[in-house]
C-alpha positions in Angstrom: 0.0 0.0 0.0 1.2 3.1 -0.8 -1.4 5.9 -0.2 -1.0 10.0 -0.8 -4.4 12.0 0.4 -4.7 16.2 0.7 -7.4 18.1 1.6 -9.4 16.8 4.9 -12.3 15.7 6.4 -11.7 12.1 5.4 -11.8 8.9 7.3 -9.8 6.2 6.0 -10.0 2.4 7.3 -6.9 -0.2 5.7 -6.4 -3.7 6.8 -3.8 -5.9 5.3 -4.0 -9.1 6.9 -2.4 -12.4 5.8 0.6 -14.4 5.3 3.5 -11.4 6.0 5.0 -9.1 3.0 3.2 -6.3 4.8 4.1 -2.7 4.1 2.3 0.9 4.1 4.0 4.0 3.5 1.0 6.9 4.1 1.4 10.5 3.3 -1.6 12.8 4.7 -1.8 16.4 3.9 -4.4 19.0 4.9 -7.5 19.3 6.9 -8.6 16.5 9.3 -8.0 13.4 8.1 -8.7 10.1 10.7 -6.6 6.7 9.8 -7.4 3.6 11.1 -4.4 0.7 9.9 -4.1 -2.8 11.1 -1.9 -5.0 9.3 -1.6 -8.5 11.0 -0.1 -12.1 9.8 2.8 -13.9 10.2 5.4 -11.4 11.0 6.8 -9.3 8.9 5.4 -5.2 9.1 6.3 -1.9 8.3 4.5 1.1 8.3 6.0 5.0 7.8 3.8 8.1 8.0 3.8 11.8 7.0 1.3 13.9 8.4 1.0 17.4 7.8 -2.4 19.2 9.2 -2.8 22.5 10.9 -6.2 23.2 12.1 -7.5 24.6 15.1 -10.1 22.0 16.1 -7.0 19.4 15.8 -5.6 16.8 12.9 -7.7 13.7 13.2 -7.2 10.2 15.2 -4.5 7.7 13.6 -4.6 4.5 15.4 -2.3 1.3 14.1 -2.1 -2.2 14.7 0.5 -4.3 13.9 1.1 -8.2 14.7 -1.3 -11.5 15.4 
């Protein structure tokens, strides 16, 4: 996965579930934007994250899960 969003007010949910080879590089720009990312299976994970937001009511939730 390899995901690139601007603007806000968006809600994005990714699971990658599975047998390993899991990766996610996620670059957020903008208004709120909440992120929800689970990746689970047999070991292997990596995840990296640029966030750039600047609002006054805050930036949005991001909540990850990796492992079993």
């Amino acid at each position: 996965l390899d995901l690139a969003l601007t603007g806000g007010n968006k809600t994005v949910s990714i699971t990658q579930q599975g047998s390993a080879s899991h990766m996610a590089s996620i670059n957020l720009g903008g208004l709120a934007t909440g992120l929800t990312l689970t990746q689970s299976g047999s070991t292997q994970q990596f995840y990296s994250i640029t966030h750039s937001c600047a609002t006054a009511g805050g930036c949005g939730t991001i909540s990850v899960t990796q492992g079993q």
